[in-house]
C-alpha positions, -999 to +999 in steps of 0.1 A: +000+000+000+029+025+011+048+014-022+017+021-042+014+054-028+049+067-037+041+055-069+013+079-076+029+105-057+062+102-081+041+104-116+023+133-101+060+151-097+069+143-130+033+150-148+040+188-125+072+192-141+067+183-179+038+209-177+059+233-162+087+228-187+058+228-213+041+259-201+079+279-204+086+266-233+054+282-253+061+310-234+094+313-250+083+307-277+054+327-282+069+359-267+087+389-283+129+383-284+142+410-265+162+418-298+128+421-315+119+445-291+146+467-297+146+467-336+106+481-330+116+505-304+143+521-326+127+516-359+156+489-372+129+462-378+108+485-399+139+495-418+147+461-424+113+453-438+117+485-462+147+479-475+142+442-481+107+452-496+123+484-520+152+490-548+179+495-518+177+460-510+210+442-528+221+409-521+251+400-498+269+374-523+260+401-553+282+423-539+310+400-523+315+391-559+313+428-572+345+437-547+360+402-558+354+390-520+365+422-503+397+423-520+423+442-508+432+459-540+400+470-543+402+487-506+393+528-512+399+533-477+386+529-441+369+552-411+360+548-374+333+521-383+341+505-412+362+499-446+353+509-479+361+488-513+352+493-551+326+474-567+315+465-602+279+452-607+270+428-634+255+456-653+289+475-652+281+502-625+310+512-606+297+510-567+314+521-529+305+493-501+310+503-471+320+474-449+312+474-410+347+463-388+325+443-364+285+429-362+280+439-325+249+463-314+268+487-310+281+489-350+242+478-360+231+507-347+260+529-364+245+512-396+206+515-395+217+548-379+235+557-414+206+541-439+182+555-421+199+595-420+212+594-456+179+576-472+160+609-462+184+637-477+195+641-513+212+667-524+243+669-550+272+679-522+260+651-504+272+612-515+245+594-526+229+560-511+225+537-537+213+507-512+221+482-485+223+443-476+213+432-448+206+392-455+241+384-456+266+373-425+272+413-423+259+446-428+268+464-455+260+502-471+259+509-509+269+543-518+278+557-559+319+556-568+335+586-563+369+580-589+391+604-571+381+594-535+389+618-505+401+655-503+425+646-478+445+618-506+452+650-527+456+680-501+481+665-478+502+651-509+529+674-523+527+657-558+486+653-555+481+688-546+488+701-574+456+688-592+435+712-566+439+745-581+421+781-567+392+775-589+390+738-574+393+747-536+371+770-541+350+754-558+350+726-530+351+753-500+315+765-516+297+728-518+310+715-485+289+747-474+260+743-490+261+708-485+265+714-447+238+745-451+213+719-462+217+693-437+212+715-410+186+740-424+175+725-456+161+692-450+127+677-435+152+666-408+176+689-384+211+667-393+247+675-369+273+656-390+296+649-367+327+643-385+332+672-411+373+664-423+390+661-456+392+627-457+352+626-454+350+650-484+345+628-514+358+642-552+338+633-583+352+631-621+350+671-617+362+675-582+332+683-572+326+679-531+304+654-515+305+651-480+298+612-474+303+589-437+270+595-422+278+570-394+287+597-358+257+622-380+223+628-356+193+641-362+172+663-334+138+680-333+130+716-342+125+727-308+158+711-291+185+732-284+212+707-281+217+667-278+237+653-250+258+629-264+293+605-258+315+625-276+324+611-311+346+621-342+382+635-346+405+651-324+417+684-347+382+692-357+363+690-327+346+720-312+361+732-279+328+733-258+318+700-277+348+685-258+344+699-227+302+696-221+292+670-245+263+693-259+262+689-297+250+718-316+252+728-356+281+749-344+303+720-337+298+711-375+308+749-383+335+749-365+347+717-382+348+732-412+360+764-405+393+741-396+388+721-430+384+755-447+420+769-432+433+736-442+420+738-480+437+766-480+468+766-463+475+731-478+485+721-441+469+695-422+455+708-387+475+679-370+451+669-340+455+708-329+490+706-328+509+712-365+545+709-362+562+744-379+591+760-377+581+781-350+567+754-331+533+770-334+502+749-338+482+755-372+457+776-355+488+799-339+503+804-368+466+814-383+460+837-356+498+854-354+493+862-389+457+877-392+466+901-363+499+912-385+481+914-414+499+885-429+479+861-437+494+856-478+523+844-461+505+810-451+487+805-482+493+770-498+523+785-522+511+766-550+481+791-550+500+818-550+498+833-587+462+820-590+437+839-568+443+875-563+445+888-523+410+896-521+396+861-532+422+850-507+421+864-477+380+861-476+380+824-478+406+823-448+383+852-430+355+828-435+372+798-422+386+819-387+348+833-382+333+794-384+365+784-357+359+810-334+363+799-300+326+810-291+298+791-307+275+818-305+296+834-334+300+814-354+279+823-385+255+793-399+257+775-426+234+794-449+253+827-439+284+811-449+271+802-482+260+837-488+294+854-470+313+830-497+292+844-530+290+874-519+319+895-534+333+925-518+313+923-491+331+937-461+330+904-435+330+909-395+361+910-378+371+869-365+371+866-325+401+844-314+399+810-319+407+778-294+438+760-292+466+794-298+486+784-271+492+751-282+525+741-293+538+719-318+562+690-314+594+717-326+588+734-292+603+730-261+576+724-232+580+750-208+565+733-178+550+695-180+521+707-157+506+733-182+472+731-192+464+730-227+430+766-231+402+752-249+381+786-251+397+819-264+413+846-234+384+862-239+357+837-232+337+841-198+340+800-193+381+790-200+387+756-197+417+734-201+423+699-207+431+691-171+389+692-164+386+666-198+388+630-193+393+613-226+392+584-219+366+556-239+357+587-259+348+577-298+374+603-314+398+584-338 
């Protein structure tokens, strides 16, 4: 009798547990993956449906054959997030596919962060999105061929150079403006690039600007004043109150290319902040000691030299000290830049100082290993120095 009833109590225990094991596992299976849940809350899942469902969608092995499997001779270059190779398509278009380093979330969300920002502008300084995959064993971003790739591959090379005349830089001075001027004023959506640099200005057939690498770009709501963000994008071009507060603003993108501007015309790369010269001056010392002697011809690229008159001259380099003024609230937007750069013989406001004078290049002799490096100009109400700025995990490459 007592072996009976251990019996019934045992198939009782195991009947309890099977439905308990069944009852989780329809659970599990019936409800949303967390994963699912995320691609609906940030709108990835309905971007994947889209694309899949519209002319962006290519297929992965269609374009692992156009770059002959990722083929290192085919390589155009490489960013923060990802490398870029040449394609050919069957029908003999030339493509760009932008390659992700690493599948993670974190490098998704850079991705359906970049389809989902570019698919919404268009505008003919601004690289175009052909299309996407995302079926394969990685991500990857279609963009059109660009034959003579980045601004940087031909300012900072003493034989390249030489194919970027006045009428060129200028040419690409004015459409990285308007280019910029649209993103933040022209489009349905408020865009802060991010990452304004040569190397993310892309050259057509004509040398003709694009500004492409919309991976760091956000976009904000009309009434927002500022987005609190990691800080992300490259040392050199980085606005100083963007460093020190984190609060991203249209001027950070102004101020970015006010540095790219002094660049295209100088021919000298702004070296993290910290050019190496002669005087052991950083590029934007050397900028500054020369517009208060009236001397700025003397830093102008010398190939230029017998090609633009002073005038033409010294307005683009006025231009690019007012967008790198130390004070955001000075900097001129985009659309007034635009207007400042067709405009003439216009008499410009006067530049305020910019950040990073005191800085000294690698010629110089430190004068005392506990000096702080001013981020704001002598005249700001709020200076700062790099000893308040931890920079540490920060996204700057």
């Amino acid at each position: 009798m007592a072996a009976r009833h251990i019996i019934i109590i045992v198939f009782a225990s195991v009947l309890s547990a099977m439905a308990v094991i069944g009852i989780v596992f329809i659970w599990t299976r019936m409800r949303p993956r967390r994963d699912d849940l995320h691609d609906d809350m940030d709108g990835s899942g309905e971007i994947i449906r889209t694309i899949m469902s519209s002319q962006l969608g290519f297929r992965y092995e269609e374009l692992r054959k156009a770059t002959d499997d990722f083929n290192q001779i085919n390589k155009l270059g490489q960013g923060g997030y990802g490398s870029v190779y040449k394609g050919v398509l069957p029908d003999g278009r030339e493509i760009a596919v932008k390659r992700l380093y690493l599948n993670t979330r974190q490098w998704t969300d850079q991705f359906f962060n970049e389809v989902k920002l570019v698919s919404q502008v268009q505008h003919k300084n601004l690289v175009k999105l052909l299309g996407c995959s995302v079926e394969g064993p990685e991500s990857l971003l279609v963009y059109e061929y660009l034959c003579n790739t980045s601004l940087d591959h031909y300012l900072f090379d003493a034989f390249k150079k030489n194919a970027l005349d006045w009428e060129r830089r200028s040419e690409i001075v004015l459409g990285a403006a308007e280019g910029l001027s649209y993103l933040h004023s022209g489009s349905e959506v408020r865009i802060i690039h991010r990452d304004i640099k040569a190397s993310n200005v892309m050259l057509d057939e004509r040398f003709r600007p694009k500004i492409g690498d919309f991976g760091l770009a956000r976009n904000f709501m009309e009434d927002q004043t500022h987005l609190s963000t990691g800080l992300a994008g490259t040392f050199g071009y980085m606005a100083p109150e963007y460093i020190v507060h984190g609060q991203l603003t249209e001027k950070a993108d102004i101020y970015s290319y006010g540095v790219l501007v002094l660049e295209i015309v100088t021919g000298r790369k702004n070296h993290n902040s910290v050019a190496s010269s002669a005087e052991g001056l950083s590029l934007m010392s050397q900028l500054w000691k020369h517009y208060n002697a009236g001397t700025l011809m003397e830093i102008l690229d010398p190939n230029l030299r017998d090609q633009c008159s002073e005038a033409e001259a010294l307005k683009v380099f006025q231009v690019g000290l007012l967008c790198a003024q130390a004070s955001p609230n000075l900097r001129p937007p985009m659309w007034k830049v635009v207007e400042m750069l067709g405009s003439g013989d216009r008499v410009l406001p006067k530049p305020t100082e910019p950040p990073f004078i005191n800085v000294k290049g690698s010629n110089a002799k430190s004068e005392s290993s506990g000096s702080s490096m001013s981020l704001m100009s002598n005249s700001d109400k709020s200076p700062f120095s790099t000893n308040q700025l931890s920079v540490s995990g920060v996204q700057a490459r």
